[in-house]
VOTI-674178 format. One record per atom (N, C-alpha, C): residue in one letter; x, y, z. Coordinates in steps of 0.02 Angstrom, whole numbers, plus 50000, padded with zeros to 5 digits. Layout:
<atoms>
AXYZ...
</atoms>
This chain:
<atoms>
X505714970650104X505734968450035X506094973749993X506634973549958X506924972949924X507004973449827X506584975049808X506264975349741X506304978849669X506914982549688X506924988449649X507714989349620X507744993049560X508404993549536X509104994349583X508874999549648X509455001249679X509604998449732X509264991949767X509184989149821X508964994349895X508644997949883X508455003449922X507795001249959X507785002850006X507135000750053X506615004450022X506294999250005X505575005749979X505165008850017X505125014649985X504575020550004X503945018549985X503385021550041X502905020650022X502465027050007X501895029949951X501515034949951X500755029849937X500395031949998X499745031649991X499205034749979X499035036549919X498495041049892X497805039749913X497505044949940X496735041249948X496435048849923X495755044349894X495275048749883X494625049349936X494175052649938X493535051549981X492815049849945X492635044549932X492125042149932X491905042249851X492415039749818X492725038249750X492335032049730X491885030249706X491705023649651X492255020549613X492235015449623X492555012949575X492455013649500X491605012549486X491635013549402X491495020849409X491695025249420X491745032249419X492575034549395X492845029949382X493795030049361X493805026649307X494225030549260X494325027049167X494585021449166X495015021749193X495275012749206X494825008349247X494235008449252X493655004249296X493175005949235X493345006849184X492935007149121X492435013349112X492485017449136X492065025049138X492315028649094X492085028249039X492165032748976X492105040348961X491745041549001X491435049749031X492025052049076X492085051649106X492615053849176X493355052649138X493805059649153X494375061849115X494775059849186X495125055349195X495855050949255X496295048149211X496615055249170X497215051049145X497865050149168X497775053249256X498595049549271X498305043749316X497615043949329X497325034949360X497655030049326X497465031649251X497355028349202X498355025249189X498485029749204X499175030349196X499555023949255X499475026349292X499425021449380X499405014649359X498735015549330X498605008949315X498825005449281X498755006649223X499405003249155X500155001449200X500435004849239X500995003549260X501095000349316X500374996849315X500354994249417X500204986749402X499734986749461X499204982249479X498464984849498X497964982049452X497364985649473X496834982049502X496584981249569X496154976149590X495444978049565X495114974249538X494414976149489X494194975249556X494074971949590X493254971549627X493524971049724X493894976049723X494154978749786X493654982649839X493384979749880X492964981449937X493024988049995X492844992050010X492804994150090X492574991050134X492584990550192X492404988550236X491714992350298X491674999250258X491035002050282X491005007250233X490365009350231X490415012050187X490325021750225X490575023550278X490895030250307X491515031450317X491685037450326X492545038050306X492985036150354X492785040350436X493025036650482X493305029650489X492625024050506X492515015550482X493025014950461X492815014950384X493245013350320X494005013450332X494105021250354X495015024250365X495295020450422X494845016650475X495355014550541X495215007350506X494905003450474X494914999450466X495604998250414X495635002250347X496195000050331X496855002850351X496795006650399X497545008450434X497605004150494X497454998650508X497264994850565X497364988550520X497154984550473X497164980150448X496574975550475X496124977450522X495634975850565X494954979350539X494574975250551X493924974050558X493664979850606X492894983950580X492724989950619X492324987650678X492164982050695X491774981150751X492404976650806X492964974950772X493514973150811X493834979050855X494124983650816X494494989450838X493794995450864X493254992350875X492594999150916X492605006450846X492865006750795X492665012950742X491985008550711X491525010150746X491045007950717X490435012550680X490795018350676X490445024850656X490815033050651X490535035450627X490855041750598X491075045550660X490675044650743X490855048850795X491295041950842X491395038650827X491595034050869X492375031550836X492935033450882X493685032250846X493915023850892X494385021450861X494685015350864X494885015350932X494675010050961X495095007751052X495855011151043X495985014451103X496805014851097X497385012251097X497195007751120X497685001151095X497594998551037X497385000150996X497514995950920X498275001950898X498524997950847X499135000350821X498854999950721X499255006950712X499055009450635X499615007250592X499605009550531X500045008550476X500415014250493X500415020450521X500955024050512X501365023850586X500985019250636X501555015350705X501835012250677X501455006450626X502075002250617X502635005650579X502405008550520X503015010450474X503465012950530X503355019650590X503775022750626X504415016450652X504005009650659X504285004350718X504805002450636X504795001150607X505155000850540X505755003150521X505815010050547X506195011850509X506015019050485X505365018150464X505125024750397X504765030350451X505245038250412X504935042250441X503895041850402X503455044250452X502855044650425X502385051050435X502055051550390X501915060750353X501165059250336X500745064850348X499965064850329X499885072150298X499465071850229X499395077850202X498905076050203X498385080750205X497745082450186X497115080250232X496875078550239X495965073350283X496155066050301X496475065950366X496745058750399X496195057050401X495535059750458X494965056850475X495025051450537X495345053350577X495445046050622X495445052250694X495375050650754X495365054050805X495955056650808X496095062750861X496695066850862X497105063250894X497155057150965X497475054450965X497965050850926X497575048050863X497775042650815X498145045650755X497995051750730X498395055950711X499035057350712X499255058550790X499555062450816X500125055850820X500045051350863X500325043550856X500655042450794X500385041550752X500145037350673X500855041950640X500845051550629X501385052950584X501465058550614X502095057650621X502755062750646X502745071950604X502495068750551X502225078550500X501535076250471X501415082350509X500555082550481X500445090450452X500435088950410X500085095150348X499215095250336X498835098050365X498175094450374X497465100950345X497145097650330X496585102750304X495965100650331X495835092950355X495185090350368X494735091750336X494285086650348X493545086350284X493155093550286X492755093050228X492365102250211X491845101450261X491325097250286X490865096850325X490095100950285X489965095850236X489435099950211X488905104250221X488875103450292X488315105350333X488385112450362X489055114950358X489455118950393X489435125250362X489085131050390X488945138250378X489725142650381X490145139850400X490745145950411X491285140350416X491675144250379X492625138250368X492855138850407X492705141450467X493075140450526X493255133650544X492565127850502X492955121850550X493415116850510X493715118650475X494255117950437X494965118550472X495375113050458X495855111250512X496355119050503X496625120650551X497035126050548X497685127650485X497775121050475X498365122650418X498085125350371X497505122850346X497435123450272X497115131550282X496615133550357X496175140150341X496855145250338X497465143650400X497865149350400X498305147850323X498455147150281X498635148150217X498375150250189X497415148750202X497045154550150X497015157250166X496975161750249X496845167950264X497515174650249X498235168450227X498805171650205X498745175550158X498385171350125X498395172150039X497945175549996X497715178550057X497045179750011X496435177449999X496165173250022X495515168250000X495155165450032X495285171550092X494745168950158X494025172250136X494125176250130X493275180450077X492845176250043X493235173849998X493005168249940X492775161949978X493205157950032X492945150850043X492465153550093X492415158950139X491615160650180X491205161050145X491125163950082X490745163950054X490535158450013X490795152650006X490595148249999X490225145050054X490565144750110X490135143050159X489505143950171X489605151850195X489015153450187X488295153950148X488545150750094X488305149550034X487795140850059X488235135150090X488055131250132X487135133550167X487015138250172X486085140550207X485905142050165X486015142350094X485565143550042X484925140550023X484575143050004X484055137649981X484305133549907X484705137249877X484795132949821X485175130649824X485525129949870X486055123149889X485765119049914X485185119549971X484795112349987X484325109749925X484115112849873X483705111849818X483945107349762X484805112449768X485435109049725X485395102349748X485345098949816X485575093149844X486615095349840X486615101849870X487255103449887X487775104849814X487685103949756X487815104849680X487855111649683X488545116249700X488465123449720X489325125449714X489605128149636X490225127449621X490535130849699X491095129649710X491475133949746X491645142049721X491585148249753X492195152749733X492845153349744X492885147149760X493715148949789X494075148649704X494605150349720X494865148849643X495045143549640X495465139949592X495605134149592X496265133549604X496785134349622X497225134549638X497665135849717X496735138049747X496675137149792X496355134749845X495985130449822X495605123149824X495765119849867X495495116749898X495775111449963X495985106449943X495905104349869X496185094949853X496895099849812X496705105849766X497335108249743X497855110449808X497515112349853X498135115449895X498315108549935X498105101249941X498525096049971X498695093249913X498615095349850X499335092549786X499885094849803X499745100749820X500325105749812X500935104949871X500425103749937X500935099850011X501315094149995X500865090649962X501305084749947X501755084649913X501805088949819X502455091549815X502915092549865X502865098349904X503515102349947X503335094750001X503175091449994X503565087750046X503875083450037X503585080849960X504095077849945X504985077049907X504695085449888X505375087949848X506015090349936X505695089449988X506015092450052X506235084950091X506125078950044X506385072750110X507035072750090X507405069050168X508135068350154X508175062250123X508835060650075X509035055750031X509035050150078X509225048150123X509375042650167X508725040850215X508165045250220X507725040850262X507025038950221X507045030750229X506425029050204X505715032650232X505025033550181X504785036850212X504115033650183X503415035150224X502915032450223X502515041450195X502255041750150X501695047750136X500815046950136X500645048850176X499785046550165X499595053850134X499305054250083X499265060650050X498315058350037X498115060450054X497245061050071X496715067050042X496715066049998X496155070849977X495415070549996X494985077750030X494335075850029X494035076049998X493985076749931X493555075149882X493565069549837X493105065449812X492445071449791X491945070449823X491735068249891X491505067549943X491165075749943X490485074249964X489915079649923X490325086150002X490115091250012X489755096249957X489915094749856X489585093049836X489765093649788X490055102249742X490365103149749X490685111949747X491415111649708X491705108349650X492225109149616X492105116749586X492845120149601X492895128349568X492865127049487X492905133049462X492915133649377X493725134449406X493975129549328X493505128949278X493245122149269X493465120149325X493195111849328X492345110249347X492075114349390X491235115749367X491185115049315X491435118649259X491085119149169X491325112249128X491845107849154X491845103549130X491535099949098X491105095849115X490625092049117X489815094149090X489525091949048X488895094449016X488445090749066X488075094849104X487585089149155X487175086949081X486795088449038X486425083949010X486845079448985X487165077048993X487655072248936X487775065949014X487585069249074X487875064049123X487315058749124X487675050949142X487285046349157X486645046149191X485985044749210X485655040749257X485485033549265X485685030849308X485625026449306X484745021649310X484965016949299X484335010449263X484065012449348X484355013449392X483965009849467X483855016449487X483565023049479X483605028049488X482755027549514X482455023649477X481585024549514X481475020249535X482115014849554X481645007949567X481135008349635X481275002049641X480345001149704X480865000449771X480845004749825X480935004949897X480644999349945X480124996649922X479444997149969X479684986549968X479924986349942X480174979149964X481034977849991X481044982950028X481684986050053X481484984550131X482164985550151X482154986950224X481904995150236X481374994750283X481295000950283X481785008550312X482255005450332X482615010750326X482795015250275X482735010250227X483005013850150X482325020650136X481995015650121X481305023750118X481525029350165X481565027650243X481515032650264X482175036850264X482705033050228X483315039050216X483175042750152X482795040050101X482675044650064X482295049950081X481845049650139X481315054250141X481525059750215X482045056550226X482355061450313X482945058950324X483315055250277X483975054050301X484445059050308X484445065050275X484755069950259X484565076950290X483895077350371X483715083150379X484175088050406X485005087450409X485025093050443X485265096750377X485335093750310X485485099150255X484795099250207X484315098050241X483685100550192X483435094550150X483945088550125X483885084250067X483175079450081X482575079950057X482215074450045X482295071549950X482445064549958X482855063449911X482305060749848X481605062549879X481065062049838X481085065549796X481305073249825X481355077649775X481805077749706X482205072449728X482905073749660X482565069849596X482785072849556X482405072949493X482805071349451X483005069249384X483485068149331X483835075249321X483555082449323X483995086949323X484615088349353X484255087749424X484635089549497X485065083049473X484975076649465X485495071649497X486065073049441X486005074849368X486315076149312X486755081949329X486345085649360X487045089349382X487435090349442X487205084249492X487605081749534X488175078749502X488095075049476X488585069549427X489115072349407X488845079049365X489245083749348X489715087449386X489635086249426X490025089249479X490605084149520X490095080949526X490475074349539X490935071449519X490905073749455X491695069549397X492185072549398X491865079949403X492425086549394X492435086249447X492515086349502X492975082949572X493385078349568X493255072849537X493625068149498X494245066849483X494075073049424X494505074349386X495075079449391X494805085649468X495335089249491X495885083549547X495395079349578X496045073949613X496405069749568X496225069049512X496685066049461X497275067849436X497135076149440X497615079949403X498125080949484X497765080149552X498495079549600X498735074549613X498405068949582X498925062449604X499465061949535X499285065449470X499675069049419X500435073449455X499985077649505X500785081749541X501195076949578X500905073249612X501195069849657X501755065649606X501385061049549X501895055349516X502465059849515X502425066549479X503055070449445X503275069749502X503145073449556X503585073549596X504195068549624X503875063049623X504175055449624X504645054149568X504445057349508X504925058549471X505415062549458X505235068049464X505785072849482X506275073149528X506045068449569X506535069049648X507035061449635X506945058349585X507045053149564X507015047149610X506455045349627X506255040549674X505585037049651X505495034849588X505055029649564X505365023549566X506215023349555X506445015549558X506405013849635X506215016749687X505965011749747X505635016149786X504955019049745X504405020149780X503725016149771X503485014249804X502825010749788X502205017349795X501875017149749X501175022249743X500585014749766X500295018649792X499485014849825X498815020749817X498265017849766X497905022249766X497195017649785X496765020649828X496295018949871X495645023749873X494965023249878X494675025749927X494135023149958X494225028850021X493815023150082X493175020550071X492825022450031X492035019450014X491795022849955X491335022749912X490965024249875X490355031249883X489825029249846X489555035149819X488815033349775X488215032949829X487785030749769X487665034049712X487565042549712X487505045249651X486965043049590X486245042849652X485505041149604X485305032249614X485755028249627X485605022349630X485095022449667X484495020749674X484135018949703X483615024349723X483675030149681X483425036449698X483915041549747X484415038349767X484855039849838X485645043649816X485575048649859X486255049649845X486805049749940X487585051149908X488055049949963X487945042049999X487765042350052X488065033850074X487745033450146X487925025950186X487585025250214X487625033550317X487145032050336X487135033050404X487105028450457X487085031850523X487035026950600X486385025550599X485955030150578X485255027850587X484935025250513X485285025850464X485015021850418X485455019150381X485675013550402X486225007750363X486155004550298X486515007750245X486435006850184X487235002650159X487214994950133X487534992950105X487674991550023X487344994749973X487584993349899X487964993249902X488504988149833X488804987349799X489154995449778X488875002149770X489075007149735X489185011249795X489115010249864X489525012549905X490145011549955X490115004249929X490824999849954X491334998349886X491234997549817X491534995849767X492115000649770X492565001249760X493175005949757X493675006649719X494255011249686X494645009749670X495355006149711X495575003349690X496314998749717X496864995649673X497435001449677X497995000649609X498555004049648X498934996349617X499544998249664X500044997749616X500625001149601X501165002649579X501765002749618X501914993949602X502854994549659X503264992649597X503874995749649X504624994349586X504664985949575X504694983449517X504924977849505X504414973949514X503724974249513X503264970749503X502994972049432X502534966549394X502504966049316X502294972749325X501854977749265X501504982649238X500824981249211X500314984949197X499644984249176X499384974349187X499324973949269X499004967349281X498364971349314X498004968149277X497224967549320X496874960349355X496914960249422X496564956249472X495994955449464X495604950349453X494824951249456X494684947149503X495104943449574X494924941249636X494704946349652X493954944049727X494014950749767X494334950449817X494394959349837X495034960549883X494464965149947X495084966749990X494774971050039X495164977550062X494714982450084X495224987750111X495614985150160X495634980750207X495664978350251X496514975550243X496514974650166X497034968250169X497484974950131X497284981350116X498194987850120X498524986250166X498344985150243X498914988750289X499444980850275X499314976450274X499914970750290X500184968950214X499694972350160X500214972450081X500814975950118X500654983450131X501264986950136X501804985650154X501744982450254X502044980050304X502584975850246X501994970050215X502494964850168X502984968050112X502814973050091X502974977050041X503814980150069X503924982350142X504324984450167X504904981850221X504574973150217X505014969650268X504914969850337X504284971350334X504084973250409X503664968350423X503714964350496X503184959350514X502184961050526X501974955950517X501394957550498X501054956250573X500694956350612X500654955950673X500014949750652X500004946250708X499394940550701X498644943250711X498724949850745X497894950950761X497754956450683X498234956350636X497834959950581X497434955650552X497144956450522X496344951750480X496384950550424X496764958050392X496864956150302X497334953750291X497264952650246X497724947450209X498444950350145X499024949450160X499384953550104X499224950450031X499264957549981X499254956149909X499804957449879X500194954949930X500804954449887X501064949649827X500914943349850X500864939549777X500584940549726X500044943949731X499674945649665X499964950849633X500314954849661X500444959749647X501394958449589X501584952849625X502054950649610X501984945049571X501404946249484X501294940149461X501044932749516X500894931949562X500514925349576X499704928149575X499514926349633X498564925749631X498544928949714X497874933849701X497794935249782X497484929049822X497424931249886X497104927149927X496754923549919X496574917249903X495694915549905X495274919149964X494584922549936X494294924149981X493404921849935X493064916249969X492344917049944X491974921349959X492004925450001X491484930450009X491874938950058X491534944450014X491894950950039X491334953150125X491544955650172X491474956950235X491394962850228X490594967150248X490784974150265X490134974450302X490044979450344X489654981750393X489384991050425X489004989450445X488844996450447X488324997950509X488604998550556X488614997550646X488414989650653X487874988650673X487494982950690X487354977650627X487044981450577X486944979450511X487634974450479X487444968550449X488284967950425X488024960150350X488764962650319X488434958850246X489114955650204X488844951650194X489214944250144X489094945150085X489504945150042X489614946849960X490054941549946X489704936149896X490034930449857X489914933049775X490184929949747X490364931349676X489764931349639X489194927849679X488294927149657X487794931049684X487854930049761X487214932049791X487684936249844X487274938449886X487534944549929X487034944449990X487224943750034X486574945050110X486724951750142X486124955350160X486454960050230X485804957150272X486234956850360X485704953950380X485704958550435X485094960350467X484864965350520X484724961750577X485004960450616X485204958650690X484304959650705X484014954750745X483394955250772X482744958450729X482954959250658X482384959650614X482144952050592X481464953850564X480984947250509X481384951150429X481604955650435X481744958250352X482714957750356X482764957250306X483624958350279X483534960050197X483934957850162X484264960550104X484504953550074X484334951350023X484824944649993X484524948449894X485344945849861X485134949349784X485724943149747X485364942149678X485794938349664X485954942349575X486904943749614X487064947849548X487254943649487X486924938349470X486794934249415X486384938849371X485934939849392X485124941649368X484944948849384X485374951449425X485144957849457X485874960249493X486094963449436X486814966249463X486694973649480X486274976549491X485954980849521X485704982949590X485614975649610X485154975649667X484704977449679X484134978649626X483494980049621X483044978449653X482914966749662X482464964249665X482744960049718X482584963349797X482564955849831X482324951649865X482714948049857X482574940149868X482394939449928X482434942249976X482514938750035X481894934850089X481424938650073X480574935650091X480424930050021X480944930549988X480634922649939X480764918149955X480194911249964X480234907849994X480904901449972X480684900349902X481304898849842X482054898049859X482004905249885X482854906449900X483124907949969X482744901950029X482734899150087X483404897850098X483434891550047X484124887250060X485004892050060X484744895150003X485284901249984X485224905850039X484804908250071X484864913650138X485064909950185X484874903250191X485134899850273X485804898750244X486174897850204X486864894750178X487284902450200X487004905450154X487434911950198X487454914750250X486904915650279X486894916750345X487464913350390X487404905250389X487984901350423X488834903150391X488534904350308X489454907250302X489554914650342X489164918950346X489314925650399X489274923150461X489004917750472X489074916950551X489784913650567X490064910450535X490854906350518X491174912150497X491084917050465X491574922150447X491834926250516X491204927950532X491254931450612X491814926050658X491524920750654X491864919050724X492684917550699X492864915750636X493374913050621X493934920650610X493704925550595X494114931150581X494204935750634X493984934850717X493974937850771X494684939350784X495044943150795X495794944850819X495744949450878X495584945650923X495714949350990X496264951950989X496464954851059X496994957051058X497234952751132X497644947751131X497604943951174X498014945051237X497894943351293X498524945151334X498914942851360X499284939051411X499604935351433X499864927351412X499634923051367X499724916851338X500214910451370X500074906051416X500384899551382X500384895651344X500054898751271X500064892551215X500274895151172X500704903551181X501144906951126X500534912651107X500944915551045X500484921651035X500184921450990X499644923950997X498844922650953X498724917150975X498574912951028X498484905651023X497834904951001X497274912451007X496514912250987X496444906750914X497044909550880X497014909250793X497144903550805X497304897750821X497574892750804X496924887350851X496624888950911X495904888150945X495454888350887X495154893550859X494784893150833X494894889450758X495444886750758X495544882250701X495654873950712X495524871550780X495514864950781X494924862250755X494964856250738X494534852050715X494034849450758X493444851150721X492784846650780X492494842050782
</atoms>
């Protein structure tokens, strides 16, 4: 595709954040939180309001939308568990394309898939909150600080990691590193020089990945002082009642978190206030690098046929429910505030400041792009391109959003919402009519029978109808699955 003042194959830059809320971004209506080149993005894009993940861990989440597939299709069905090797990513295809492809910052996908996926890797990998010494910090980013000076400072943050008042904090424990030498500042800064260093003639794919603000919660000054914790939100669902929950939920508040100390009984309106606080001002330092990045795009003069994509892989409860961070393997947590996301895309020659209020999926980035670049979309991807929407028409119809979390897995319609637990008497049903919270549910009411069996059969039709094997040999052509599971009965 074709789209842009100079008839130039477009470039693609894909910005991601880690575990970013959607209403945690000014353009998602967050009045508190300072994203004024989000905000910026946005006005000049396309912004999907009610854009989904597909799990709510980073791994999941990341192979799912570099895959265009479903996490129990491609086996990433968890944070230790990476994608079958035969599935193919967004940065194979771009390679099969045409476009050289580049990773700055926290890929998150196994080293195989990595390594496959982009030809320059500039890499820092995630902080690992748990983690007493920066040693396990990917080699690029420790040998630049140990260049520079600032290996002292981030051990000692680490080490800082066995404190007691970092497990007390619930991990709320500024960094000393300076700020300039920061792990989301020092992958602004890669992505500059890489992008001020491409040659004029080859199209190119950028996944530029920040790990924050994905907890330790630890932003340096002066972005710590930002933010007044008394002035930060708590939210309405901060005490609600557990105890008509799946019991997993209790028991992640009360041991979901033992290998960093967190019983989440303990968090209190102080502690979570100045989690928050921390939280924004993380925020707000990845705001200010997807800020470096635009210039750069500008300066290098490549906004008339670059497309910007800004994403992240899942959410962030941040007190909902008494709970903070997101779900685990052993305790599967689906809210709304850990799958909700941002999703704003900015291509050449599509209108400016449109907001989508279909829902969308992470799922359905990898074959926008593909479409975005003239590249075929393969039949076993799952999502769906937003390219029309993006181009003044309407996204996809989709009645209900798909996400899962190993075994656990859940249906989101524009009303009610199911998660249903494989071989339990208990699940999850909420109807965000009345309870856009997810406070009170439904699902042992007897009342709202008809509404649980109705969905149930739409997740059981979702499952079977969105399966994309990977098929092999065919006499009825390729994908013939897709076109099987669509005859009439």
């Amino acid at each position: 595709m074709k789209d842009n003042k100079n008839d130039k194959p477009v470039n693609v830059v894909l910005i991601a954040a880690d575990q970013l809320r959607a209403d945690c971004v000014g353009c998602y209506g967050n009045d508190l939180v300072k994203t004024p080149n989000l905000d910026r993005l946005s006005r000049q894009g396309t912004t999907f309001r009610w854009a989904f993940a597909q799990h709510p861990q980073c791994l999941p989440s990341r192979s799912s939308f570099h895959t265009g597939r479903y996490c129990h299709e491609i086996g990433a069905i968890s944070n230790h568990v990476g994608m079958a090797p035969d599935e193919r990513t967004l940065g194979e295809y771009m390679q099969e394309a045409g476009y050289s492809s580049s990773a700055v910052g926290k890929v998150h996908l196994f080293p195989s898939k990595v390594d496959s996926s982009f030809s320059h890797r500039t890499l820092c990998g995630g902080q690992n909150s748990d983690a007493v010494n920066a040693e396990v910090l990917h080699p690029d980013y420790k040998n630049w600080i140990k260049a520079n000076g600032y290996w002292e400072a981030l051990q000692k943050t680490y080490e800082g990691h066995a404190s007691k008042t970092y497990r007390e904090n619930f991990q709320a424990l500024p960094s000393q590193v300076p700020a300039e030498a920061y792990i989301d500042c020092w992958v602004g800064d890669q992505c500059v020089e890489h992008l001020n260093s491409l040659p004029e003639d080859q199209p190119f794919f950028l996944y530029a990945s920040f790990p924050n603000p994905h907890n330790p919660f630890e932003p340096p000054e002066p972005y710590a002082s930002l933010y007044d914790p008394e002035t930060m939100p708590v939210p309405r669902s901060f005490h609600s009642d557990l105890s008509e929950k799946p019991p997993q939920q209790l028991a992640y508040k009360r041991l979901g978190r033992k290998n960093i100390g967190s019983n989440y009984e303990l968090l209190d309106r102080e502690r979570l206030q100045r989690v928050t606080a921390y939280y924004y001002a993380s925020i707000t330092l990845v705001d200010e690098q997807v800020g470096k990045i635009l210039k750069a795009i500008e300066d290098n003069g490549l906004q008339e046929n670059t497309c910007v994509i800004f994403i992240s892989d899942h959410g962030e409860l941040l007190g909902h429910h008494g709970l903070l961070l997101k779900s685990t393997d052993q305790y599967p947590i689906l809210y709304d505030k850990s799958l909700h996301v941002p999703f704003i895309i900015r291509m050449p020659g599509a209108p400016e400041g449109v907001t989508v209020e279909s829902a969308v999926e992470l799922v359905d980035l990898c074959p926008t792009i593909l479409d975005f670049v003239g590249a075929e979309v393969p039949p076993e991807i799952q999502g769906q391109s937003l390219s029309p929407a993006v181009f003044g028409g309407t996204a996809p119809p989709r009645d209900f959003i798909f996400a899962e979390s190993g075994a656990v897995k859940m249906l989101r319609g524009e009303r009610y919402k199911l998660v249903h637990y494989p071989g339990q008497t208990y699940g999850e049903l909420y109807d965000f009519e009345n309870d856009p919270l997810e406070m009170n549910n439904l699902y042992a009411d007897a009342a709202c029978n008809p509404i649980r069996r109705a969905l149930e059969n739409a997740l059981l039709d979702r499952l079977i109808h969105t399966e994309a094997p990977r098929q092999g040999e065919s006499l009825r052509g390729r994908a013939y699955w897709r076109k099987l599971y669509n005859l009439p009965f």
